[in-house]
C-alpha positions, 0 to 999 in steps of 0.5 A: 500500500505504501508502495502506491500512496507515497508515489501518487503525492510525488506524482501531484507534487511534481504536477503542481511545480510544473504549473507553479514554475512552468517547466515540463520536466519532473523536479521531485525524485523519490530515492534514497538520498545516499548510495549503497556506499553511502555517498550522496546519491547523484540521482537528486542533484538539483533535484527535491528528494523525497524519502521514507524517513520512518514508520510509526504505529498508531497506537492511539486507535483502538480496535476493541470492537473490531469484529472479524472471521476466526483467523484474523487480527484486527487492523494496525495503524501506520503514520509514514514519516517523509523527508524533502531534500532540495538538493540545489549546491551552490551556485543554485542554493537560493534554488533549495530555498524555493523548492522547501517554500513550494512544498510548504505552500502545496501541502498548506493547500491541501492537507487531506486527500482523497480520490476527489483531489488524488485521483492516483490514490489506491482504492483501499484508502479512503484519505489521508492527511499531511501534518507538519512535523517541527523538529530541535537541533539535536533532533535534526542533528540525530536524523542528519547523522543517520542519512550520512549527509551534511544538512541541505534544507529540506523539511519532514511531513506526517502522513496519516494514517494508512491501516494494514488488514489482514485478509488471509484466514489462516486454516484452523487446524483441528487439536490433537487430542479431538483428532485422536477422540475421533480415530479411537470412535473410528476404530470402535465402529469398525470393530462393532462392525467387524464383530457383527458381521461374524455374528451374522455369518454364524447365525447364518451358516447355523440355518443352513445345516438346520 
């Protein structure tokens, strides 16, 4: 689901730059800012990164009166946490600053979105909403350090709230113990059984000689 959502926002953001600073090109890449060797990615020189900083579990919502078929658990919860970069080096830095103030000004726009104005969204979200996310200086320095990059601007958004469901029911496998119950009556009836029809082939085999 993640894999649909976070790419139909990139998808209007970028339409929505277009327009704003009328270019055909695409200015917003969704990567990894760094390589598998940890060097800056070149993919996003002058260009908005935008990437999956984490994951968070909303505990807050409640599924006591969750109701489901025998084998399923009940929905969990996830804000997505996404970092913009504008990558934009020198002598295009005032660029990075623009870039950061056109996103403040999308999402100010439209904090919810729904199919009505993300045609893109996937069918099993209903909406979702964006929330500005205000981090101290050690904060920022902890997330800066966990990339492996010197500070570009950039800025972090909250993405509420996405529900993962399980629709797989699980097979209910029966208990030993009832399983052997039901061998033992089983192996009672073919007993019974077996019995009954030497019983039957005395009594007739006793006719016969009468």
């Amino acid at each position: 689901m993640i894999h649909k959502v976070v790419p139909a926002v990139i998808a209007s953001l970028n339409e929505y730059i277009r327009n704003e600073l009328n270019l055909q090109d695409d200015m917003v890449i969704l990567t990894n800012p760094v390589d598998m060797k940890g060097s800056l990615n070149t993919q996003i020189d002058n260009k908005l990164c935008v990437f999956l900083q984490h994951l968070e579990e909303e505990k807050l919502i409640k599924n006591g009166a969750y109701q489901a078929n025998a084998g399923m658990n009940p929905p969990m919860h996830f804000n997505i946490y996404l970092m913009f970069i504008a990558n934009f080096p020198d002598p295009n830095y005032l660029e990075s600053l623009r870039f950061v103030s056109i996103v403040l000004e999308f999402f100010q726009g439209s904090r919810v979105f729904d199919r009505s104005n993300l045609p893109l969204l996937s069918n099993n979200v209903e909406k979702i909403a964006f929330e500005y996310v205000n981090l101290d200086s050690k904060e920022l320095s902890n997330i800066w350090g966990m990339i492996g990059l010197k500070y570009m601007p950039s800025l972090i958004y909250k993405m509420k709230l996405l529900s993962f469901t399980n629709n797989l029911i699980r097979e209910e496998v029966p208990s030993i113990i009832g399983q052997s119950k039901k061998n033992i009556i089983n192996k009672k009836s073919l007993e019974d059984a077996a019995r009954a029809a030497i019983s039957l082939k005395d009594i007739t085999s006793q006719n016969d000689t009468n």
